[in-house]
N, CA, C and O of each residue as an XYZ file, in Angstrom:
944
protein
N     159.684    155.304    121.682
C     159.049    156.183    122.664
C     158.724    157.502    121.995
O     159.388    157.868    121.024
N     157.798    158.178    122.442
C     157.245    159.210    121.811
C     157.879    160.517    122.101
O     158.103    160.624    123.307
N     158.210    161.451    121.473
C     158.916    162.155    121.719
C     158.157    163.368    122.516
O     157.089    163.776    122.059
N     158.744    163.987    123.793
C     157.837    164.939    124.713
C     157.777    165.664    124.176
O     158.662    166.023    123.400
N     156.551    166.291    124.368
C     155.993    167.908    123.903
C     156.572    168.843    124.712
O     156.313    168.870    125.915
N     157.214    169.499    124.274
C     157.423    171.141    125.266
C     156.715    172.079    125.462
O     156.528    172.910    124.573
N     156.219    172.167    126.525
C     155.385    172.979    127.208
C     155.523    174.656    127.561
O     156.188    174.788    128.588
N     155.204    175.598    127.153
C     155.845    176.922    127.204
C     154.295    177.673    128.427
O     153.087    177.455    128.340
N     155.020    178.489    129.366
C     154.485    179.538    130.094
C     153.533    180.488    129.486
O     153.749    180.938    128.361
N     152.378    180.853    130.245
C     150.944    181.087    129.226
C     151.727    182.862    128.853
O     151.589    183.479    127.797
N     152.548    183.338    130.133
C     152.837    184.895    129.947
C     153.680    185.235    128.831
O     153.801    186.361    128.349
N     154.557    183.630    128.259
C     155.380    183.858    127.309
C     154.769    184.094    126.143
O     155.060    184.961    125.319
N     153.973    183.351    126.099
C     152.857    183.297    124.998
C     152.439    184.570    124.431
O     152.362    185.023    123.289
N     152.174    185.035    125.705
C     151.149    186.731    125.579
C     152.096    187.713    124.739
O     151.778    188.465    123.817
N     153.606    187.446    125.440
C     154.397    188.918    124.911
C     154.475    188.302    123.695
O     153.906    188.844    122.748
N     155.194    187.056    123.495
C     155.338    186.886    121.872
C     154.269    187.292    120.927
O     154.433    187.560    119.737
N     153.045    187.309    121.659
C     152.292    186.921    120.445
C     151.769    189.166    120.406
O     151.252    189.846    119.520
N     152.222    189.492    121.689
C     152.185    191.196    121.549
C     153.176    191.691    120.618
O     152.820    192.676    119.971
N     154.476    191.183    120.374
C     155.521    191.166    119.914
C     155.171    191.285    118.058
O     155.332    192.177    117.225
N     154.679    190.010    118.021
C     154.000    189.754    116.421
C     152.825    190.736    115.790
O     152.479    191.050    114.651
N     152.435    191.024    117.006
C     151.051    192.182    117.177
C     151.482    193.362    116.358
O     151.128    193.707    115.231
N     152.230    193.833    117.097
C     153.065    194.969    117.001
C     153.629    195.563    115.722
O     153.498    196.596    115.066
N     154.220    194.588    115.681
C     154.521    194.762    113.827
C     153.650    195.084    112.861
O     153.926    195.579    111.768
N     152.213    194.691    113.430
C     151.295    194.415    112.141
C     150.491    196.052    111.819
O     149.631    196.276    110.967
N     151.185    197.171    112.940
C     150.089    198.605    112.591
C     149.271    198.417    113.684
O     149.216    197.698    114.681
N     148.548    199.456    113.070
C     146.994    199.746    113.903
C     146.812    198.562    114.788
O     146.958    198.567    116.010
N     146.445    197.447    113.975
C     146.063    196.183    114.725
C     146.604    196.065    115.954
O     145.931    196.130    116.983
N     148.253    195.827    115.910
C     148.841    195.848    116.496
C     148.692    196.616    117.816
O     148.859    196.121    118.931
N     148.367    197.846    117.559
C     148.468    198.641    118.662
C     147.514    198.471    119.443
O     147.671    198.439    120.663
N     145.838    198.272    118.581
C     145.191    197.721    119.912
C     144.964    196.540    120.509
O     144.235    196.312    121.474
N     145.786    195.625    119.733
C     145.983    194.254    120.997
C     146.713    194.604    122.125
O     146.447    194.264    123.278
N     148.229    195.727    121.529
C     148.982    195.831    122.903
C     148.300    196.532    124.001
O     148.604    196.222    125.153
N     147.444    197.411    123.795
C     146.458    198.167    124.586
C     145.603    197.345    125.150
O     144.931    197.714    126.114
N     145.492    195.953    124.563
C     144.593    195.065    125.864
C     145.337    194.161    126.529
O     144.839    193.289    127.241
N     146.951    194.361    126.282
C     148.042    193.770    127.323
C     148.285    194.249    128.830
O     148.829    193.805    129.841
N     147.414    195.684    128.337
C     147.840    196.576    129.717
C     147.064    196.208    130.940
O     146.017    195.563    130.885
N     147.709    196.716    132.246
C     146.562    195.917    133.463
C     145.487    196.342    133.543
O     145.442    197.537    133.252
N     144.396    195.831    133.861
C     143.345    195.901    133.821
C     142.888    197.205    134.673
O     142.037    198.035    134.354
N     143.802    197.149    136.012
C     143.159    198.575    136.720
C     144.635    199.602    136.359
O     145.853    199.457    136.247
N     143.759    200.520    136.287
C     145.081    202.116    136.338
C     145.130    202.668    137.527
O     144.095    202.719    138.192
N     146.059    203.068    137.912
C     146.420    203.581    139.512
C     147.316    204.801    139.187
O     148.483    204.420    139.096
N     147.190    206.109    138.983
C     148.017    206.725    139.213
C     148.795    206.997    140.046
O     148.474    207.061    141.232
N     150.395    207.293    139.467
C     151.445    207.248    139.836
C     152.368    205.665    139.750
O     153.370    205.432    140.425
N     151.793    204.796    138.845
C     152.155    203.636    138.960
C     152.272    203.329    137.607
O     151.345    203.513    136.818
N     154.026    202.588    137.093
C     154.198    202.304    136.318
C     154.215    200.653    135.607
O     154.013    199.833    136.503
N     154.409    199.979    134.206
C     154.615    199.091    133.825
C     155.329    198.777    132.495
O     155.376    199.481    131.486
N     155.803    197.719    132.688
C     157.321    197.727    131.702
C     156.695    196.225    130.972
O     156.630    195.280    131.759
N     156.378    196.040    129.970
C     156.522    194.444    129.404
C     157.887    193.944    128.885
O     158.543    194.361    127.931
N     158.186    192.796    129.881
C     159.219    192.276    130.136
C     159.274    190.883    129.240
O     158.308    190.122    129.197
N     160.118    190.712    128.755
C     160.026    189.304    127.962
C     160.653    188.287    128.844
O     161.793    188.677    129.097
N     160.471    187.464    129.263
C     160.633    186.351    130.386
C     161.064    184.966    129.664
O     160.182    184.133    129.869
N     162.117    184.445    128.894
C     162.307    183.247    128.114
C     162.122    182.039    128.889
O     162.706    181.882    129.961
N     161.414    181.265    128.446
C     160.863    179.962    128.877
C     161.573    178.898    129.859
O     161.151    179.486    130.855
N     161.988    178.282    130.176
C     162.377    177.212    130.796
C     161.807    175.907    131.058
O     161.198    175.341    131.965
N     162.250    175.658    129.900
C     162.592    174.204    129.145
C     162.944    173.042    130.556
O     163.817    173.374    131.358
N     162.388    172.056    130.696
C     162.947    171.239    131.690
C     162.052    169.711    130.902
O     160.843    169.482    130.874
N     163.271    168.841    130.307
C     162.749    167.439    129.698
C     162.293    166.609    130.724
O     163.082    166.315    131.623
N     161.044    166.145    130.738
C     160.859    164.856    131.123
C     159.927    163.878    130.623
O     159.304    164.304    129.650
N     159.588    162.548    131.019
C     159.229    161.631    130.163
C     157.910    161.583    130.560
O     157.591    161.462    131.743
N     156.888    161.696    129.387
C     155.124    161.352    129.683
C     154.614    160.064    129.090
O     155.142    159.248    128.335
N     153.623    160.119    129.566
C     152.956    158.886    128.983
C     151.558    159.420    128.498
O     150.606    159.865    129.139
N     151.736    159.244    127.271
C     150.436    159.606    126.219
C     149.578    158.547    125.852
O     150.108    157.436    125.849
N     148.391    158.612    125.542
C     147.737    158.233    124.867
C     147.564    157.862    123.848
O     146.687    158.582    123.369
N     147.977    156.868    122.890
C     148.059    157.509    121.274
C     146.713    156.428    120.609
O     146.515    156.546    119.400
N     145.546    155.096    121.629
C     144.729    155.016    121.208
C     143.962    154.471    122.931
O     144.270    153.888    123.971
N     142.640    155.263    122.158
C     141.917    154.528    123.951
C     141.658    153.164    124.029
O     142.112    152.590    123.040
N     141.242    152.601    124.622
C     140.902    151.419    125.156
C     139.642    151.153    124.667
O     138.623    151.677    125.117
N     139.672    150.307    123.704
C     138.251    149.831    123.410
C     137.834    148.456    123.345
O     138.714    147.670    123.699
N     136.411    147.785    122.885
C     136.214    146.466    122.783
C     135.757    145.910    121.069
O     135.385    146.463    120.035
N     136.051    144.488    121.530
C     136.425    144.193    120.087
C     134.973    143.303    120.515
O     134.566    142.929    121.614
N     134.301    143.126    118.876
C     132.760    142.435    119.680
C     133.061    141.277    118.438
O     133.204    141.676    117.283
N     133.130    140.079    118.708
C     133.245    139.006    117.695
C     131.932    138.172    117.865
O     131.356    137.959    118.932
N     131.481    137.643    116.344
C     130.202    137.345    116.507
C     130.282    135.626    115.999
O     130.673    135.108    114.953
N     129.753    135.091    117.191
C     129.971    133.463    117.359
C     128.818    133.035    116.453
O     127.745    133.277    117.005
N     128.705    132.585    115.475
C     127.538    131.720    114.974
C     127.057    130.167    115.712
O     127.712    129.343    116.350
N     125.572    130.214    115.286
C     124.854    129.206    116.082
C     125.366    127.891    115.651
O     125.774    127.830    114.491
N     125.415    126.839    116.373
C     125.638    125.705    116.319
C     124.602    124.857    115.793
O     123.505    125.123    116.283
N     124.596    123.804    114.848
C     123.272    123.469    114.308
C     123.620    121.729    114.687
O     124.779    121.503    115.032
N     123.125    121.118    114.656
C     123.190    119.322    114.176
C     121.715    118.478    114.045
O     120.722    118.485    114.772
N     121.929    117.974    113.177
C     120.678    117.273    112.443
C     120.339    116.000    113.704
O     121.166    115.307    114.296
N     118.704    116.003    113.854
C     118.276    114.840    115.041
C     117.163    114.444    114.135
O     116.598    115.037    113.216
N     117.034    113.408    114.602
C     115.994    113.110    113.934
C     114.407    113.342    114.874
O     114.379    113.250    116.102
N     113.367    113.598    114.164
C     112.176    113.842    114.413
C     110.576    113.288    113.829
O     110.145    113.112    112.689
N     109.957    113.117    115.200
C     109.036    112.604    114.314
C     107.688    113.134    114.025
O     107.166    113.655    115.011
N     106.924    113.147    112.858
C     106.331    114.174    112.652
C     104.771    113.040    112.302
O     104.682    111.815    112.386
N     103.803    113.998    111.937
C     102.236    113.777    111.723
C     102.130    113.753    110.499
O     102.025    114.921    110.124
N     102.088    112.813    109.350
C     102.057    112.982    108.194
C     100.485    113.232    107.683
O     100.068    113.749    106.647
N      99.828    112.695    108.750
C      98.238    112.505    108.263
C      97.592    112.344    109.830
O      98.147    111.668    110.696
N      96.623    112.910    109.989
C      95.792    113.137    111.416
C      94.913    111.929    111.355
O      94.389    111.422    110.363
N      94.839    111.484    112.894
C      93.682    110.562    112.773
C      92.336    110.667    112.356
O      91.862    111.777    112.602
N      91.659    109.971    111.872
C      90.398    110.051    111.659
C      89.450    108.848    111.523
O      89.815    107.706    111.801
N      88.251    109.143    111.096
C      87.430    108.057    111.134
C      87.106    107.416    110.052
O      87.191    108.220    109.123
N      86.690    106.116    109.576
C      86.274    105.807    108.380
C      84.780    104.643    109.055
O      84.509    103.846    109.953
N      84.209    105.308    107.844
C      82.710    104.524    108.192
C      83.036    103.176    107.142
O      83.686    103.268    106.100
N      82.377    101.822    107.721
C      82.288    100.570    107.058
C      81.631    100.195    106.557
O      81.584     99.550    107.605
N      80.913     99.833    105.926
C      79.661     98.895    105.433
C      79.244     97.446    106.126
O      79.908     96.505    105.691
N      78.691     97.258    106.689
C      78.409     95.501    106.678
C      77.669     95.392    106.067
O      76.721     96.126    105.789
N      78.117     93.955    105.565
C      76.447     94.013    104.324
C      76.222     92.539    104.782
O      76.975     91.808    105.425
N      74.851     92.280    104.221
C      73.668     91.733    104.920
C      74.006     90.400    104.934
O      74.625     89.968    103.961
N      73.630     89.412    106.141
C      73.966     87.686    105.416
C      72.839     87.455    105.233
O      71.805     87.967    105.662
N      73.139     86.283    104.268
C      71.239     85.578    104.151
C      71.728     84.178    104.050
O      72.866     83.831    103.736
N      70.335     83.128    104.473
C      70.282     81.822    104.477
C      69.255     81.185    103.339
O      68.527     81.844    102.597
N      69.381     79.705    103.388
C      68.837     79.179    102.719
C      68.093     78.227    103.704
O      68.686     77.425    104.426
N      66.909     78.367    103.672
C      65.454     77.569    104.650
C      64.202     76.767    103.508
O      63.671     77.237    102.501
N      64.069     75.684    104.030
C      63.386     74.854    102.929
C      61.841     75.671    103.820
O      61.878     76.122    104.965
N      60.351     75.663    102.705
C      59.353     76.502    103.149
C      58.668     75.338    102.325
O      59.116     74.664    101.398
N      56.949     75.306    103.211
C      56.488     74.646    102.989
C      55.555     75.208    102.175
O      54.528     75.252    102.852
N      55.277     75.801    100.770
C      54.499     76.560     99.950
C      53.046     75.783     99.403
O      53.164     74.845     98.615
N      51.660     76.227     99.868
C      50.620     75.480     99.597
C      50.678     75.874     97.674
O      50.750     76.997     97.175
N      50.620     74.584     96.972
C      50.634     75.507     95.441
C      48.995     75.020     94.610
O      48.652     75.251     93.451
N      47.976     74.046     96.078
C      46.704     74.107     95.236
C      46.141     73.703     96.515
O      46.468     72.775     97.254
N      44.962     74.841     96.664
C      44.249     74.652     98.290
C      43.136     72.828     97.985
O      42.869     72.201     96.960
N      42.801     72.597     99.477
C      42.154     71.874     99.408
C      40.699     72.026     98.701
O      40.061     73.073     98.813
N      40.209     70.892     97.955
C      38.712     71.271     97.387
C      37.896     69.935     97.351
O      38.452     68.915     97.759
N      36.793     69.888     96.954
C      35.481     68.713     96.684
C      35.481     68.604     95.274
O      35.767     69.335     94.326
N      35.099     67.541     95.433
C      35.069     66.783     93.764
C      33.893     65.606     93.647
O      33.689     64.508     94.164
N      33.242     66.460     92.678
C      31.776     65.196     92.874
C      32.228     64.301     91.541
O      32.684     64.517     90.418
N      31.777     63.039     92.444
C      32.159     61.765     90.838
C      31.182     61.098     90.802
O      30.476     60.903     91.792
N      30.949     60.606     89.608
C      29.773     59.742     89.333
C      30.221     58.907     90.011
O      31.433     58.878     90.226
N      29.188     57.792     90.652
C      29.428     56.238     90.603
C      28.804     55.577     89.893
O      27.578     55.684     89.897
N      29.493     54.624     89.004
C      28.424     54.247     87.957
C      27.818     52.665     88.588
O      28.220     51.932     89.492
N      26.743     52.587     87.683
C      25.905     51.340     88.355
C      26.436     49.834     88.610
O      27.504     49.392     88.187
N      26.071     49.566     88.907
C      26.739     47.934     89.556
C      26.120     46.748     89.162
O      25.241     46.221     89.845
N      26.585     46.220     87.934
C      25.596     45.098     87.205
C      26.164     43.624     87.830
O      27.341     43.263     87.801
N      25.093     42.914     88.369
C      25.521     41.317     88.675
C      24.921     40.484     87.248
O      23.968     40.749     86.516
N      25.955     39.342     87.219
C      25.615     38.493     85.872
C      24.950     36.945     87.128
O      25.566     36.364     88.021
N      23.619     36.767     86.665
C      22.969     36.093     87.535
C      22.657     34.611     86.137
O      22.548     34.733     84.917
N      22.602     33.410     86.960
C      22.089     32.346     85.547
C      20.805     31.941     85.615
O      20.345     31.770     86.744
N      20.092     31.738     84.647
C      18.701     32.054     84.800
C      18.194     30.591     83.778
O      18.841     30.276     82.779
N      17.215     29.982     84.143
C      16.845     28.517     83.566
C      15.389     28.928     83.109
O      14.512     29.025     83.967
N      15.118     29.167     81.816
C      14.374     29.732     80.669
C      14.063     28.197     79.663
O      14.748     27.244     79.290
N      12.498     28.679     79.503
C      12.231     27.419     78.449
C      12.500     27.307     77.726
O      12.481     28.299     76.997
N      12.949     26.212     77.243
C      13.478     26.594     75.744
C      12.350     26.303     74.967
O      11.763     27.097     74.232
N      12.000     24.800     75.218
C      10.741     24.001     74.551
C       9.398     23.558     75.390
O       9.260     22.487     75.982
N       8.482     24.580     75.310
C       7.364     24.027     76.519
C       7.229     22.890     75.947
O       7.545     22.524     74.815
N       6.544     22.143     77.136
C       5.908     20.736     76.976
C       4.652     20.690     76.444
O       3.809     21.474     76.879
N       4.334     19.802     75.458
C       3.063     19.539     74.368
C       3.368     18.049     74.506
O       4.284     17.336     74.915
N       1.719     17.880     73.771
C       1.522     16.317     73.582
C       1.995     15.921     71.940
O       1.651     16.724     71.073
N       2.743     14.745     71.543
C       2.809     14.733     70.118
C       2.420     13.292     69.941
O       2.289     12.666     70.993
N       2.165     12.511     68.592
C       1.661     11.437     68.505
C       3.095     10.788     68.501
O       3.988     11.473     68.003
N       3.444      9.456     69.036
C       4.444      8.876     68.654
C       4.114      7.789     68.163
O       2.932      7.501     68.347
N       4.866      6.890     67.464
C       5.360      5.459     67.305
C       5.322      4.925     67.888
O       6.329      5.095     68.574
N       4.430      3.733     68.485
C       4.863      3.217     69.793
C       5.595      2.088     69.129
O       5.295      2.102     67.935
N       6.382      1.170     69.392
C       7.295     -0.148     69.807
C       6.841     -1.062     68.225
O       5.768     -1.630     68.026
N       7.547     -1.007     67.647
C       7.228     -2.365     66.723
C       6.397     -3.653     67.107
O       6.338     -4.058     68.268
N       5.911     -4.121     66.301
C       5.397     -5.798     66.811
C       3.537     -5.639     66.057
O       2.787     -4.665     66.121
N       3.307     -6.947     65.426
C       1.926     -7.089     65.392
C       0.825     -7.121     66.583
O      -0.310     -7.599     66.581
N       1.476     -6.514     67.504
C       0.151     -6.468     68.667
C       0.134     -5.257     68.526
O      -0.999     -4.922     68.183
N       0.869     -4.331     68.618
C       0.678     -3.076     68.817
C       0.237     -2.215     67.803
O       0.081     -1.007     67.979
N      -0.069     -3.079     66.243
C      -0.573     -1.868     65.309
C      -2.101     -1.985     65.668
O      -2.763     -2.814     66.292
N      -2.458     -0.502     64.842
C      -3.509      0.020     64.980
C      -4.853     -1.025     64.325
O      -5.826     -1.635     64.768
N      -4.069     -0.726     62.770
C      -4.974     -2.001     61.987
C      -3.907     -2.515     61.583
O      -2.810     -2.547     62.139
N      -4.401     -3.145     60.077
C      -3.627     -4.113     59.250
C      -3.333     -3.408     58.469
O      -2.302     -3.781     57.910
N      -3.870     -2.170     57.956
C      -3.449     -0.836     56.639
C      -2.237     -0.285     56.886
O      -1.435     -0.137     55.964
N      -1.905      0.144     58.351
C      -0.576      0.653     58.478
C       0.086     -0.068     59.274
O       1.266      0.220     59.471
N      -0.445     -1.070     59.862
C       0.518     -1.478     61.035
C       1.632     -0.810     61.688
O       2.762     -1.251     61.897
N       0.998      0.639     62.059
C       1.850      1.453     62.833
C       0.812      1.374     64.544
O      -0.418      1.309     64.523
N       1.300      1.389     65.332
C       0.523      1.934     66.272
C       0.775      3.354     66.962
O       1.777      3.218     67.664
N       0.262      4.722     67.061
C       0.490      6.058     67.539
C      -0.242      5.998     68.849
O      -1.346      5.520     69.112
N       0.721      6.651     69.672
C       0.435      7.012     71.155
C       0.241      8.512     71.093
O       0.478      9.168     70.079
N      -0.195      9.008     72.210
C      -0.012     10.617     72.039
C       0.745     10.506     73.569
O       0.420     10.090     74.681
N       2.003     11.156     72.924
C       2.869     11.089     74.209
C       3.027     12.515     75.046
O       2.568     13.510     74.484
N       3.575     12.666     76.203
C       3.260     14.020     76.510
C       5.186     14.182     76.515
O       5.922     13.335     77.022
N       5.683     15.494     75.809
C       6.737     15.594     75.989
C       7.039     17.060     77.082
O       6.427     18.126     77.020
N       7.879     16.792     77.803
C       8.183     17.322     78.705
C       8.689     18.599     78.180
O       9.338     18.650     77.135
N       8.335     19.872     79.055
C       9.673     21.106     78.119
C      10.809     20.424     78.279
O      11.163     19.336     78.732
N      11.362     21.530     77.696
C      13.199     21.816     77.722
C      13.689     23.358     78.214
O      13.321     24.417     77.705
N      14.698     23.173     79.436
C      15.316     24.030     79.794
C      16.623     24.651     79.511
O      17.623     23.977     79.757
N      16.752     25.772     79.056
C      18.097     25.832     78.834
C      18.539     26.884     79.693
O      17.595     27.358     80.325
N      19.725     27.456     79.958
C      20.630     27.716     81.066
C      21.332     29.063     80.423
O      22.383     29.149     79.788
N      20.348     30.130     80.822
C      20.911     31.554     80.203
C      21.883     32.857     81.490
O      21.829     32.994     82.712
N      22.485     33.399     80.651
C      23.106     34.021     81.939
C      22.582     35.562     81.648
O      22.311     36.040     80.547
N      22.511     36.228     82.980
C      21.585     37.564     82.645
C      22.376     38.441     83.609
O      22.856     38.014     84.659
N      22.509     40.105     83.036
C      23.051     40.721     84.165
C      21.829     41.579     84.353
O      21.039     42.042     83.529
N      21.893     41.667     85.699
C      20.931     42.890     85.915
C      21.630     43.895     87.045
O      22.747     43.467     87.337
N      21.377     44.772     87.559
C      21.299     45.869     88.121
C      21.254     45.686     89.659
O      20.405     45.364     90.490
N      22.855     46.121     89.654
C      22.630     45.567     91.465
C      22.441     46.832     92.171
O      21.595     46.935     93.059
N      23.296     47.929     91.766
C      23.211     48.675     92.373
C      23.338     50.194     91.343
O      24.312     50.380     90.613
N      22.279     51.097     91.444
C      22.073     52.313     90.425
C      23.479     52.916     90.584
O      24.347     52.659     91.418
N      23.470     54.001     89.309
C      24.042     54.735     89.063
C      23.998     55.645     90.596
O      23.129     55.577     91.466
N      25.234     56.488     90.576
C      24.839     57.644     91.737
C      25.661     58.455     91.933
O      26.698     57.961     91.490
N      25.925     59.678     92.435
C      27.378     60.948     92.638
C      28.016     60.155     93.999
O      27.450     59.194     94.520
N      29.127     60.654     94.416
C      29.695     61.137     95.548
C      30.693     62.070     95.645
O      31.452     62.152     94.680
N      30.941     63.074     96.945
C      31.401     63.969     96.961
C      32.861     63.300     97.457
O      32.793     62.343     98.229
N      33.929     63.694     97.110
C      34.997     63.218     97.411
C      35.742     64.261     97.512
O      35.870     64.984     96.524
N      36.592     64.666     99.089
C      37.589     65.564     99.288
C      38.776     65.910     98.783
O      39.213     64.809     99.120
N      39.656     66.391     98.314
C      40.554     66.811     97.494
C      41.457     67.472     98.213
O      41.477     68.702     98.262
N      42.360     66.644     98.891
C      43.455     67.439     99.938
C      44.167     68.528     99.106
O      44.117     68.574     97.876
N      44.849     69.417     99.907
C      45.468     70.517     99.337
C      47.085     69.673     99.184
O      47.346     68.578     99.681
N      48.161     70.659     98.242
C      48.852     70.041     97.791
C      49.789     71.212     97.978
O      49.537     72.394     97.744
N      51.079     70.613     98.507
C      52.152     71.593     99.187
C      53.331     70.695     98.213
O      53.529     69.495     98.024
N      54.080     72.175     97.643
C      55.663     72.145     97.316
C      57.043     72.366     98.623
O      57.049     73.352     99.360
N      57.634     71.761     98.663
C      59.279     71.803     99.682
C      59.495     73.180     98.603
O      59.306     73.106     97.389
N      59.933     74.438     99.336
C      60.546     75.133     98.089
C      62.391     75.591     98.997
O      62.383     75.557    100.227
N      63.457     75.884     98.435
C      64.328     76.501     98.829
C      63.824     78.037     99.468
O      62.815     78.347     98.836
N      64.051     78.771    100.166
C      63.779     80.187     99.752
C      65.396     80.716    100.793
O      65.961     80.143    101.725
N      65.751     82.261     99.952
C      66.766     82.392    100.843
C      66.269     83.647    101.490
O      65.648     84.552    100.933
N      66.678     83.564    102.914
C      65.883     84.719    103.484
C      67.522     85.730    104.415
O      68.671     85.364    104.662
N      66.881     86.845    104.620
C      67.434     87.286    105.407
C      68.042     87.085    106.446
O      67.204     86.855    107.318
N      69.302     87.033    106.946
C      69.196     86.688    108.478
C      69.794     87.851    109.080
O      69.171     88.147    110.099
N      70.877     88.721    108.821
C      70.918     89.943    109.655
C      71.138     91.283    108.979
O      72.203     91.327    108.365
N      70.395     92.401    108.934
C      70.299     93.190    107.812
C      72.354     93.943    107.745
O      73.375     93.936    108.432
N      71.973     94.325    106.769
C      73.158     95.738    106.800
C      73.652     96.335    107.430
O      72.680     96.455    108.176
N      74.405     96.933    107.912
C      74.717     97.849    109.273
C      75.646     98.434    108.393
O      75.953     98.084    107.253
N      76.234     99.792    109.383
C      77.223    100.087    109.488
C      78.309    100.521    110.760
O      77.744    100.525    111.854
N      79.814    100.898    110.802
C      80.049    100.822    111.924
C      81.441    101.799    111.428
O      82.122    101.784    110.402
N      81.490    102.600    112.628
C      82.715    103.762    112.704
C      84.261    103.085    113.006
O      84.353    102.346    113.986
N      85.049    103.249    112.460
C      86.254    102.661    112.949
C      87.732    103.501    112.797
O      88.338    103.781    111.762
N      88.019    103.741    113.950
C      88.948    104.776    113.855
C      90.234    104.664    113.328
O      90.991    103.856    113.867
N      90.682    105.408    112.247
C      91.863    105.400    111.863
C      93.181    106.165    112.253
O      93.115    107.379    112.447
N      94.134    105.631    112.349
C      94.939    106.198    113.394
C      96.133    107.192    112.900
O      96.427    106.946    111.730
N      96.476    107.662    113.154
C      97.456    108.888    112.450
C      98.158    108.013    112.179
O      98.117    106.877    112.651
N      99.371    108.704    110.866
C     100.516    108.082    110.269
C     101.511    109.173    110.615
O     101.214    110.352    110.806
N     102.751    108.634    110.674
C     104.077    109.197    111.389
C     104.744    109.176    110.267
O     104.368    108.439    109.355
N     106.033    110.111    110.118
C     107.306    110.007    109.210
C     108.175    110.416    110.626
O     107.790    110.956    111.663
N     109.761    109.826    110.127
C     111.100    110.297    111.234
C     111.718    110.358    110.119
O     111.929    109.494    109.268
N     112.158    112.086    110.219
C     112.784    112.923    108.828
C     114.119    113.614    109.893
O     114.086    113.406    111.106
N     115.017    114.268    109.379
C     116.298    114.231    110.036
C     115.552    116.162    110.022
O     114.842    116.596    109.115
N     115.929    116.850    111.088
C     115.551    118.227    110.959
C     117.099    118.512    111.513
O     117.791    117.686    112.109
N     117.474    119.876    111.176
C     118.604    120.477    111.650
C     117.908    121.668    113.054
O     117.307    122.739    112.962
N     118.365    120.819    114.306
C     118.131    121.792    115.192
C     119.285    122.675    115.976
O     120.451    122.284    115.945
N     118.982    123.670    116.558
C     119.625    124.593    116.720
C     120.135    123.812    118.174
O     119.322    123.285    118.934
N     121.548    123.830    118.417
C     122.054    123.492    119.750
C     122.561    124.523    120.705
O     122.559    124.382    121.928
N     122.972    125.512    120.093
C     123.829    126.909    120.615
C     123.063    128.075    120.045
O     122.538    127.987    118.935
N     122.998    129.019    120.679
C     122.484    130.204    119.479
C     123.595    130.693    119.329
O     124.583    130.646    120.062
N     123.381    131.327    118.045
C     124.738    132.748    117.922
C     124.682    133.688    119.160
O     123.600    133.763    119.743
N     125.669    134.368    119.594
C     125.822    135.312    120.285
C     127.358    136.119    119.966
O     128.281    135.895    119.183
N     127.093    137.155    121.003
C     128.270    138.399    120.416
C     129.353    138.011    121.612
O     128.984    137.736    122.754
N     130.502    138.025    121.264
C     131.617    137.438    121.971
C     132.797    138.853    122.014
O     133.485    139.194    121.051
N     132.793    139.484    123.307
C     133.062    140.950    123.736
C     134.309    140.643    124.388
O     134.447    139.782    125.257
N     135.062    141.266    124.002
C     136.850    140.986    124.313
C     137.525    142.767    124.347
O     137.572    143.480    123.344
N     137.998    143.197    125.772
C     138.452    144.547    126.047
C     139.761    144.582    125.523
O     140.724    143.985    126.003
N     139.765    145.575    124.145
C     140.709    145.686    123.684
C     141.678    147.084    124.626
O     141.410    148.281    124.522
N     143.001    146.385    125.656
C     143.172    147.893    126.329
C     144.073    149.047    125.824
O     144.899    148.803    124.944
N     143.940    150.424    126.394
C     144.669    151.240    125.551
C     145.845    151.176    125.542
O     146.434    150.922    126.592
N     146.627    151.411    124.208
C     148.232    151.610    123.745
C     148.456    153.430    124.126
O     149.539    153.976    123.917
C-alpha cells in the first residue's frame, strides 16, 4: 500500500515560508511586508502567529496508472480455393471449303461434218461376140476318085469348084456399160467420249466460333480481414 501524503494548512505554509524570508535581508523584509493585511485600519493591531499543523493519518486511494486500452492487431485469415479463370477469350476462326469436282463423260465433236466428191469409175461388161474368122470363097476341089469322074485321061483328076462356107470364131469383148462419173458423198462428223472433270460446288468459306479456354488454379482468398482487437486495460 502506498504510503499517505501529509497534507499541511495553506497559513502554515505562509509563516514558514515568511520565517525563511526573513533571514534572507532586504528580500526578506519585503515578502514579510506582503504578509500584512491587505486593508489598514487605524487603531488596529496584528501579531503573526505560528499555528503547527495537525497531522491526522488516513488511508487514500491514488492513482499510480490511468486506465487505458490495449489495441491488438488480428491478422487476416487466408485459405487457398480453387478458381476458374479465362486463359484465352473466345473468338472466331474463318475456314476454307475448298471446291469438289466431278468426273462427266462429254461428247467432243473432233471433225465437223463435210462432202467428198469421188470419182466413179466406168463400168465395163465382157460381152461374146461371133467374128469371121474365114469368109466363105469358092475353091476348086477334088471331087471323089473313080474313072467316071476324071476330067480327061492326062490327069484323071476331076475339080469341082466348091463353095466353102466361112468360119466363125467366138471372141469375148468388153465394152462400156456405164461412163466414168463424180458423186458427192456426205461425210458425217466424228465425235470423241472424252472424260472431263468439272466443277461441282465452288469454294466457300465459313465463320466458326471458337470458344474460350479455362484453367482451375488454386488462388489464396481472403476469408477474414485483419482488424484491430481493443481490450480496456483498467486503472491500477
Amino acid at each position: 500500500m502506498a504510503r499517505p501524503k501529509m497534507r499541511r494548512r495553506p497559513f502554515f505554509i505562509a509563516i514558514l515560508a515568511a520565517a525563511s524570508i526573513g533571514a534572507a535581508g532586504y528580500h526578506g523584509q519585503h515578502v514579510l511586508t506582503q504578509l500584512l493585511p491587505p486593508s489598514n485600519k487605524l487603531g488596529e493591531c496584528y501579531a503573526q502567529v505560528f499555528v503547527p499543523p495537525v497531522f491526522k493519518a488516513q488511508v487514500t486511494r491514488e492513482l499510480i496508472r490511468e486506465a487505458t486500452e490495449q489495441i491488438e492487431k488480428v491478422p487476416a485469415q487466408y485459405e487457398f480455393v480453387e478458381q476458374t479463370i479465362m486463359v484465352k477469350e473466345p473468338s472466331d476462326r474463318i475456314e476454307i471449303i475448298p471446291a469438289t469436282y466431278e468426273w462427266v463423260e462429254e461428247k467432243v465433236l473432233v471433225q465437223p461434218a463435210a462432202e467428198r466428191i469421188e470419182i466413179v469409175p466406168p463400168v465395163y461388161e465382157t460381152i461374146q461376140e461371133q467374128v469371121v474368122e474365114t469368109p466363105g470363097h469358092s475353091v476348086w476341089k477334088k471331087g471323089a476318085g473313080g474313072p467316071f469322074q476324071r476330067m480327061d485321061h492326062a490327069t484323071g483328076d476331076i475339080v469341082c469348084l466348091v463353095e466353102v462356107p466361112p468360119t466363125y470364131k467366138t471372141l469375148e469383148k468388153r465394152i462400156l456399160k456405164t461412163p466414168a462419173a463424180t458423186r458427192t458423198v456426205k461425210v458425217p462428223a466424228q465425235y470423241r467420249i472424252v472424260k472431263k472433270r468439272v466443277l461441282r460446288t465452288p469454294a466457300a468459306t465459313r465463320t466458326v466460333k471458337v470458344p474460350g479456354e479455362y484453367s482451375t488454379i488454386k488462388v489464396k482468398k481472403m476469408i477474414a480481414p485483419a482488424y484491430l482487437k481493443r481490450a480496456t486495460v483498467p486503472a491500477q
